[in-house]
ZANUVO-430751 format. One record per residue (C-alpha): x, y, z; residue in one letter. Coordinates in nm, 3 decimals, always signed. Example, Ala and Ser with C-alpha at 12.3 -4.5 7.8 and 13.67 -1.06 7.14 Angstrom:
site px +1.230	py -0.450	pz +0.780	koltor A
site px +1.367	py -0.106	pz +0.714	koltor S
***
This chain:
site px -0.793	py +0.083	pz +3.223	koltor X
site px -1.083	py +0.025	pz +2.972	koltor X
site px -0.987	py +0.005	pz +2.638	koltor X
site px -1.251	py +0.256	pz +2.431	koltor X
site px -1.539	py +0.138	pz +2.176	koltor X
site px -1.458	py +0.289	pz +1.795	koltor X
site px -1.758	py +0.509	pz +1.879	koltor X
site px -1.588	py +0.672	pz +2.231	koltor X
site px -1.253	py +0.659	pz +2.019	koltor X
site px -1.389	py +0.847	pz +1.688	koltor X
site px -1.579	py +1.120	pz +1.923	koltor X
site px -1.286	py +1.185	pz +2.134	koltor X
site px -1.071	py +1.223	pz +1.816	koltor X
site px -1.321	py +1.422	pz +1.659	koltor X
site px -1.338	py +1.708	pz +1.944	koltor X
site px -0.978	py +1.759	pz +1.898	koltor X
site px -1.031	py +1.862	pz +1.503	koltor X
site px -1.133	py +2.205	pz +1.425	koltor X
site px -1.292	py +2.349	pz +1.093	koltor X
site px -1.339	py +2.645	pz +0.976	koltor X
site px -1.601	py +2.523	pz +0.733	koltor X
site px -1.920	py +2.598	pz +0.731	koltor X
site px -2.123	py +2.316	pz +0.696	koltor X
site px -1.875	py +2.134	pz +1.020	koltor X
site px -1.725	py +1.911	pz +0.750	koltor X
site px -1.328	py +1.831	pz +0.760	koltor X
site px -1.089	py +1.822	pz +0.413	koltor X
site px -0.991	py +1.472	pz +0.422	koltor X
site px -0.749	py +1.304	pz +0.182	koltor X
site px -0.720	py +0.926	pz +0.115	koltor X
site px -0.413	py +0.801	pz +0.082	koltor X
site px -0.230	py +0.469	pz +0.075	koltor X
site px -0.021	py +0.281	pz +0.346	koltor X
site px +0.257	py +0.407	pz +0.170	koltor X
site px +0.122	py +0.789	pz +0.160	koltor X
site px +0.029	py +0.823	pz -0.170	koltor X
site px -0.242	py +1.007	pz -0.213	koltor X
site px -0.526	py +0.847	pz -0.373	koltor X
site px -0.772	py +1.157	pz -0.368	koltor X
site px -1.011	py +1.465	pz -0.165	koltor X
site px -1.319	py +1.415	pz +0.046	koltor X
site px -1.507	py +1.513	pz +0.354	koltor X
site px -1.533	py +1.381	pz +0.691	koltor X
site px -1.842	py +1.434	pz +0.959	koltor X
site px -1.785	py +1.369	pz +1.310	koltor X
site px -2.050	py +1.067	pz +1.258	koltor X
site px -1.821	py +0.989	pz +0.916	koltor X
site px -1.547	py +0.874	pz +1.185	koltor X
site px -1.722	py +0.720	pz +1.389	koltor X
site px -1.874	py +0.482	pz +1.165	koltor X
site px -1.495	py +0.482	pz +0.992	koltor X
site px -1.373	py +0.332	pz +1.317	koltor X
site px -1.677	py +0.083	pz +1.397	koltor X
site px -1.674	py -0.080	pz +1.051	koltor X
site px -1.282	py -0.071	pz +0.954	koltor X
site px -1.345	py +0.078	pz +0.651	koltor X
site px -1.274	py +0.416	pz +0.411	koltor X
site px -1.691	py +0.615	pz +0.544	koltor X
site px -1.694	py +0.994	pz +0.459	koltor X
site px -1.949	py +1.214	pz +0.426	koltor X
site px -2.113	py +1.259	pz +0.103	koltor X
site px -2.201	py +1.617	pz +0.031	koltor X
site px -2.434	py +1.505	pz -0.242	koltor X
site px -2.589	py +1.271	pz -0.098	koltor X
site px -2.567	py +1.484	pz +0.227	koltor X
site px -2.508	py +1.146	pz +0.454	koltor X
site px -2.275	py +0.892	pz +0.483	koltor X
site px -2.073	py +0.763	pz +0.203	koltor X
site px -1.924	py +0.398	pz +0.301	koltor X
site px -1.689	py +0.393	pz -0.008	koltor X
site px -1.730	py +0.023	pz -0.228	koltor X
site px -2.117	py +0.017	pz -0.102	koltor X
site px -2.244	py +0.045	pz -0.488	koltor X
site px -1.903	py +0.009	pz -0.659	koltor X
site px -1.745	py -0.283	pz -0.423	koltor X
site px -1.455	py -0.078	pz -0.470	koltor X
site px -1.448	py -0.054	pz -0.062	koltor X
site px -1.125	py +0.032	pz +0.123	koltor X
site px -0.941	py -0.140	pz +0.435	koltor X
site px -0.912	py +0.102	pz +0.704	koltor X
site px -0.554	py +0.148	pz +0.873	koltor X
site px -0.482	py +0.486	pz +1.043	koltor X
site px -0.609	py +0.836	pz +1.083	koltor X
site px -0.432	py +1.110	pz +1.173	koltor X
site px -0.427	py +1.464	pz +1.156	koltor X
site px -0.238	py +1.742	pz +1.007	koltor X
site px -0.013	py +1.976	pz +1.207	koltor X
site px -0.302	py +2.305	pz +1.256	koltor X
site px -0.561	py +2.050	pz +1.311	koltor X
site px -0.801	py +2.050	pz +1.086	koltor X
site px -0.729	py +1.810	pz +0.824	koltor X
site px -0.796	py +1.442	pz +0.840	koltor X
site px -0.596	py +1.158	pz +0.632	koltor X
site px -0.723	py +0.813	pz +0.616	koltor X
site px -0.446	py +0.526	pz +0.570	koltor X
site px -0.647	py +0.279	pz +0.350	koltor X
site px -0.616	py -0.028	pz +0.109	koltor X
site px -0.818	py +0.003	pz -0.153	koltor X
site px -0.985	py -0.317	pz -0.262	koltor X
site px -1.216	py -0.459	pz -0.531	koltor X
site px -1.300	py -0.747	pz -0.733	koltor X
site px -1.254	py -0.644	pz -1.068	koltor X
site px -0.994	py -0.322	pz -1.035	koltor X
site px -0.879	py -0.141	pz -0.708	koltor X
site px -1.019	py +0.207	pz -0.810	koltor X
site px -1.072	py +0.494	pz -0.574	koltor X
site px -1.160	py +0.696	pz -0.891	koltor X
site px -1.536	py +0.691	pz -1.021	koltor X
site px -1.316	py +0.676	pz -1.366	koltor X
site px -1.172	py +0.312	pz -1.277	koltor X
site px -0.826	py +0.445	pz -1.177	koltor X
site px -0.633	py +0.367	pz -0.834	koltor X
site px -0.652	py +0.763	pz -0.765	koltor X
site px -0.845	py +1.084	pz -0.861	koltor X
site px -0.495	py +1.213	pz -1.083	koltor X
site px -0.491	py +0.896	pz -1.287	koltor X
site px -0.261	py +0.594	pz -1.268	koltor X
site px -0.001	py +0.532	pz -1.018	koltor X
site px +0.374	py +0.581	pz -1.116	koltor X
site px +0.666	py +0.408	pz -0.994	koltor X
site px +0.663	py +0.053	pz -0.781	koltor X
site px +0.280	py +0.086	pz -0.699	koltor X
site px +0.230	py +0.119	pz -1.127	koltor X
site px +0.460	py -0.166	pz -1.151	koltor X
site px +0.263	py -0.369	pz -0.914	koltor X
site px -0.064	py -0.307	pz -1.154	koltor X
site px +0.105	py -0.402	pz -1.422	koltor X
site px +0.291	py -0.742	pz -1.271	koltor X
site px -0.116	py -0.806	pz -1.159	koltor X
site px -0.232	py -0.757	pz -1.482	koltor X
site px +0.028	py -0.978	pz -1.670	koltor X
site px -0.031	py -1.228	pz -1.412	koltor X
site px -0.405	py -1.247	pz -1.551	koltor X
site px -0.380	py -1.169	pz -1.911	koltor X
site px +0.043	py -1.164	pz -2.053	koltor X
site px +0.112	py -1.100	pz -2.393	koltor X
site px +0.255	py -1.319	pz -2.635	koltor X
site px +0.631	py -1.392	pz -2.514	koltor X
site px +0.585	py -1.182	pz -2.196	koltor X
site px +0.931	py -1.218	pz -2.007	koltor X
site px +0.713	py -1.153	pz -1.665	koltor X
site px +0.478	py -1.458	pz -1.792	koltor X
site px +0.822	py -1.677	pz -1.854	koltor X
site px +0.890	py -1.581	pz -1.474	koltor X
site px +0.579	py -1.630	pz -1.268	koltor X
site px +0.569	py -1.944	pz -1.490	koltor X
site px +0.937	py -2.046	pz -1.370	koltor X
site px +1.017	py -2.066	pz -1.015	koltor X
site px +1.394	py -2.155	pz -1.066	koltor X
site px +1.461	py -1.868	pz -1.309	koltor X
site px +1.262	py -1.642	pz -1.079	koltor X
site px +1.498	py -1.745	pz -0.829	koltor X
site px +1.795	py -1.751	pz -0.974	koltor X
site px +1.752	py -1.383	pz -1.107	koltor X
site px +1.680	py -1.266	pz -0.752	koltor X
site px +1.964	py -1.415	pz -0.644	koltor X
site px +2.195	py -1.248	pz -0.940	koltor X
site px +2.094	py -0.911	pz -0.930	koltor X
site px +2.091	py -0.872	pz -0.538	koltor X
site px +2.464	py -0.994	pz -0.586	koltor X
site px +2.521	py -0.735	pz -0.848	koltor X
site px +2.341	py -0.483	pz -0.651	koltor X
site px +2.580	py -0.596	pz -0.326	koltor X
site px +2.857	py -0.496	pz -0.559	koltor X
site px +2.770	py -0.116	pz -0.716	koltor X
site px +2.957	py +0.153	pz -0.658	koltor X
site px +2.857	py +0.444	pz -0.806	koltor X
site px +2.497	py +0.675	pz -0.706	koltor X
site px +2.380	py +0.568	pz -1.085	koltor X
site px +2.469	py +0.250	pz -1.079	koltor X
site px +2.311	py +0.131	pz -0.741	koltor X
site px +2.012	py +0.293	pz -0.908	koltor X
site px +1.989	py +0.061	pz -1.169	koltor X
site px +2.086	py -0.242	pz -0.995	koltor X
site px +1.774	py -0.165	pz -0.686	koltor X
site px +1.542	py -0.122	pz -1.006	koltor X
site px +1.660	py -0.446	pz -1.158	koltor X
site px +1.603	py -0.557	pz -0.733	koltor X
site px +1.276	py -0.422	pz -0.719	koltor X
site px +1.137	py -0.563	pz -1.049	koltor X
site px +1.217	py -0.914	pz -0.965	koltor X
site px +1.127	py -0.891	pz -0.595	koltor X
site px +0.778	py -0.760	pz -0.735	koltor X
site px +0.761	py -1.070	pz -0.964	koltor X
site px +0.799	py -1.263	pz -0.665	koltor X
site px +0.540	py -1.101	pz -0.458	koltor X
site px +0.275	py -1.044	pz -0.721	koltor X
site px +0.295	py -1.421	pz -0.769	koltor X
site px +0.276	py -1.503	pz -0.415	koltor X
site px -0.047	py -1.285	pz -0.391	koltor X
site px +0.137	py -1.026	pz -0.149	koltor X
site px +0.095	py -0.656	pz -0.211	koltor X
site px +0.299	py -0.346	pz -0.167	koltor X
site px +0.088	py -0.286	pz +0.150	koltor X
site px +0.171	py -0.625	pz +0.302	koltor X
site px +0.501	py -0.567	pz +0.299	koltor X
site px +0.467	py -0.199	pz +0.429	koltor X
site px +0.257	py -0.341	pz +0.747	koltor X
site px +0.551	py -0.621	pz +0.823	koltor X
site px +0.761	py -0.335	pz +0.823	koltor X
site px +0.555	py -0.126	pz +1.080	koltor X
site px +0.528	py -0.442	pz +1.272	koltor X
site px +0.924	py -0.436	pz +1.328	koltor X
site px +0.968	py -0.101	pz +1.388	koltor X
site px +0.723	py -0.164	pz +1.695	koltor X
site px +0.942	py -0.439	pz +1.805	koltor X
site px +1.125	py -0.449	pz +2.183	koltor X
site px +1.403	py -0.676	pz +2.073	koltor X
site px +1.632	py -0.690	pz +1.773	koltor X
site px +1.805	py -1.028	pz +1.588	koltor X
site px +2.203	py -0.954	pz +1.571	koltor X
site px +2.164	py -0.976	pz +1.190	koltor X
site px +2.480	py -1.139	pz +1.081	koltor X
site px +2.504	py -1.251	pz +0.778	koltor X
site px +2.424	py -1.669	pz +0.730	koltor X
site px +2.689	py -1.862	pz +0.594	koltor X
site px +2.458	py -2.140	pz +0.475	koltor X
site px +2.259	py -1.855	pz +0.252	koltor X
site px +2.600	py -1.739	pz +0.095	koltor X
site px +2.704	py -2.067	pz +0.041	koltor X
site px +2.341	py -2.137	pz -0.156	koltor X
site px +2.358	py -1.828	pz -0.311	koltor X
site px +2.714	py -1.888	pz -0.450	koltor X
site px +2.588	py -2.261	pz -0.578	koltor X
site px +2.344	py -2.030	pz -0.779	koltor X
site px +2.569	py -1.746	pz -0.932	koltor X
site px +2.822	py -1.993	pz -1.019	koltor X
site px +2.600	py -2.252	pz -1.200	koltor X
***
């Protein structure tokens, strides 16, 4: 077997889409590794191909009438990750990371996605990035990327006190209070909501499985923490 070029690949994939459009083009949406939608375009066949040879977020630019490599004039260009389509066939989504020196904007208006600002953990993550550059005046983020031990020891604290809810509300609060901190941790590490997403796809691709008992060396540390 001989493993296909990106430009046998995006054909092949391309004859199995159908449109009923009538300029050819295909509704596309751009979303993250996570799903989230980050907004509407067009693909050409020759949009994919050039998608697939160059790893990046290329549609087809009806104004322009031609290719549209996203981040050309903007450097607001996008990792490529997956394409797939819809269940009737003729609808394309592109997996992407969006990137960019000074703001990851798919929007034209400076915003991650065409509806605005992200809510939930991927508006958290903005924020943590942005506090990392530029905190306010007695920022409690700043006091923790600036303080490994606290950083640490707060991790350690609320994973124990989200170990121990009970109730549907309470293990809400406590995998918030998880989440915040863990997001500290990353944000200050440089690692991104989508780094963590493609470790997890890595795993679930995975032959062979680690029994996953629980260490007694990492209880014991984590006890010499919670009871300082």
């Amino acid at each position: 077997l001989i493993d296909p070029t990106p430009h046998q690949l995006g054909k092949s994939f391309a004859s199995c889409i159908r449109t009923d459009r009538d300029d050819g083009l295909y509704t596309t949406v751009v979303c993250t590794r996570t799903g989230e939608s980050l907004g509407l375009v067009y693909s050409s066949n020759e949009s994919i191909v050039a998608a697939l040879e160059c790893g990046r977020g290329v549609y087809y630019s009806r104004s322009r009438k031609g290719l549209w490599r996203k981040g050309d004039t903007s450097g607001h260009y996008q990792t490529l990750h997956k394409i797939d389509v819809d269940c009737d066939g003729d609808a394309l989504r592109f997996f992407v990371t969006q990137r960019g020196d000074d703001c990851c904007a798919f929007c034209h208006l400076n915003t991650l996605t065409c509806w605005g600002e992200p809510n939930g953990i991927r508006h958290l993550e903005g924020t943590l990035k942005s506090r990392l550059q530029n905190a306010p005046e007695g920022s409690y983020t700043k006091r923790l990327f600036d303080d490994p031990e606290l950083l640490r020891d707060k991790l350690v604290e609320e994973a124990q006190e989200l170990s121990e809810a009970e109730t549907k509300q309470h293990v809400a609060e406590e995998l918030a209070d998880v989440l915040y901190f863990a997001m500290v941790k990353a944000v200050k590490a440089g690692v991104s909501i989508d780094d963590a997403v493609s470790e997890l796809e890595k795993r679930t691709r995975k032959v062979t499985r680690r029994k996953g008992d629980s260490k007694d060396f990492r209880i014991e540390a984590g006890n010499k923490i919670l009871n300082k």
